[in-house]
N, C-alpha and C positions, 0 to 999 in steps of 0.2 A: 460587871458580869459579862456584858457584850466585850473587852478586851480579853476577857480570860478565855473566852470560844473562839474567837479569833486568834487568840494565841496558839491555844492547843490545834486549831485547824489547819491554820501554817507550818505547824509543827509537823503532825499527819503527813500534810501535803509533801513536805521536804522529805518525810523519812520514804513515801511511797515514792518519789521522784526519783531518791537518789537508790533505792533497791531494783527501778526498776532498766538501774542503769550494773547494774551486780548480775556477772552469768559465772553457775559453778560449772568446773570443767571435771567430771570423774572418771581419771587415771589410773591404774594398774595398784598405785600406792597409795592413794586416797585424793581427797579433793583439792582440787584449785581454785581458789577465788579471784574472779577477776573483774577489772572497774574497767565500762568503757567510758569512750569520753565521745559523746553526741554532742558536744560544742566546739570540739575542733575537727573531728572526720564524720557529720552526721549521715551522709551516706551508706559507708562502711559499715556503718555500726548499725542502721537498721537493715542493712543484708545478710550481718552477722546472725543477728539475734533471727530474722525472716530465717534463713537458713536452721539455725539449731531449733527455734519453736516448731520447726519442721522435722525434728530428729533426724536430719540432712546428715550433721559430723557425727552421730553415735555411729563406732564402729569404723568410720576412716582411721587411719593407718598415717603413722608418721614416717613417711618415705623416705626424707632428704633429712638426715642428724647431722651438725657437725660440730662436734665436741669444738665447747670453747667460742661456740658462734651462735648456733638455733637452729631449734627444732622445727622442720616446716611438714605442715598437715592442710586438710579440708579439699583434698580430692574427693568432691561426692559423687562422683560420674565413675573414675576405672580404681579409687581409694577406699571404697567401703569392700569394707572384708563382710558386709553382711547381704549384698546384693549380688543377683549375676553375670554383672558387667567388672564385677572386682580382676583388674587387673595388675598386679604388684609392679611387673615391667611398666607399666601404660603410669602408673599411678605419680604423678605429677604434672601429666599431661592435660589433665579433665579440669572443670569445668560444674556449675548448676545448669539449669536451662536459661537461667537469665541473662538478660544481658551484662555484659559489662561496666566495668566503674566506670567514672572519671577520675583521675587522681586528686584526692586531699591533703596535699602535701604541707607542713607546718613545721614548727619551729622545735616540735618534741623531740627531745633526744632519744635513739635509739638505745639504748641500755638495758641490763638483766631486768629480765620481766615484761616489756615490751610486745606489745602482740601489733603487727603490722601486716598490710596485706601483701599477698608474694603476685608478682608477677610477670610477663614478658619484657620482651627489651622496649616496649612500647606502656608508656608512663599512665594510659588507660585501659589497660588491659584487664586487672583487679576482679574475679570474680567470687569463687570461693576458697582460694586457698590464700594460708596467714602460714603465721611462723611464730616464733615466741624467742625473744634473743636469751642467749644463755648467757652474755657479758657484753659489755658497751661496743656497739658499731656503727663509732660516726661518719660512716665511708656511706653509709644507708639513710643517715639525715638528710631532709628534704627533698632523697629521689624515690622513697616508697611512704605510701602512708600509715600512720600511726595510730591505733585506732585505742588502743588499749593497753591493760599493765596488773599484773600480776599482782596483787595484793595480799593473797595470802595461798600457802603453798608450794611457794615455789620450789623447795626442798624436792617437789614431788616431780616436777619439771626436771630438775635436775637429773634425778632417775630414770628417764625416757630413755632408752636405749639409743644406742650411738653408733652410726652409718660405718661407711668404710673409707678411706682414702677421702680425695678433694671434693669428691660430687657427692660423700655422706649418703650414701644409697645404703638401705635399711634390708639385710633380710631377716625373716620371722619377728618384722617391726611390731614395736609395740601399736597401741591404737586406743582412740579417742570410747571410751565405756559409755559416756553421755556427755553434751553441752543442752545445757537449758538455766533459764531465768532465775535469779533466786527470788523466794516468795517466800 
């Protein structure tokens, strides 16, 4: 009897563990499911989740599209379309209040579904802005960090509206409805 409580309790454990590593992303076309990975960028991934438990990215604006490369979002300073610092020009420029990363750089391949953090030409720069690859870009292996991956919806990513020319600048961009925990 004491193995079978012990079993089920591991069991529990594992399933709360690994949900509470599941954040859904809701999109214009319905949900995204995404898995982070707290054992290769554990940083990243508790600034993510600190930032959306904060409803930080509802309402940021995907600024920078470039079909055929990734979507990049989480300007929560001059990117939310719901505050009024929202600046559309400004909006890749911003920032949380917090500080910056370090970089977690790893052996993950960049590829569709990929959520990675976006940042300057300085390798710890990493605040709140990510990006989500739309197809494989191994030129971005091990010089930006990895933190996540699209599990289910991608279809819906896919439908994010698409920038203009090489800098993928977004007008009347689509934008982030909510990021939070699944439970």
């Amino acid at each position: 009897m004491k193995r079978f409580f012990c079993f089920v309790f591991i069991l529990l454990s594992t399933q709360l563990f690994a949900e509470e590593n599941i954040m859904i992303l809701k999109l214009k076309d319905g949900e995204v499911k995404i898995k982070l990975f707290s054992d290769i960028a554990p940083n990243h991934v508790k600034r993510f989740k600190t930032l959306a438990d904060l409803n930080q990215y509802d309402g940021v604006v995907f600024h920078r599209v470039i079909d055929g490369f990734m979507a990049q979002t989480g300007d929560v300073k001059f990117g939310n379309s719901t505050n009024d610092k929202y600046d559309l020009a400004r909006a890749g420029t911003g920032g949380s209040d917090l500080p910056d990363l370090k970089a977690e750089f790893s052996n993950l391949a960049h590829e569709k579904g990929i959520l990675s953090m976006a940042r300057s030409s300085d390798p710890n720069s990493a605040n709140s802005q990510f990006f989500i690859c739309f197809a494989d870009a191994p030129h971005l292996d091990r010089n930006y960090t990895a933190f996540g991956k699209v599990i289910e919806g991608m279809e819906f990513v896919d439908n994010i509206k698409r920038g203009d020319g090489s800098s993928g600048s977004v007008i009347d961009p689509d934008k982030i409805i909510s990021l939070k925990s699944a439970e």
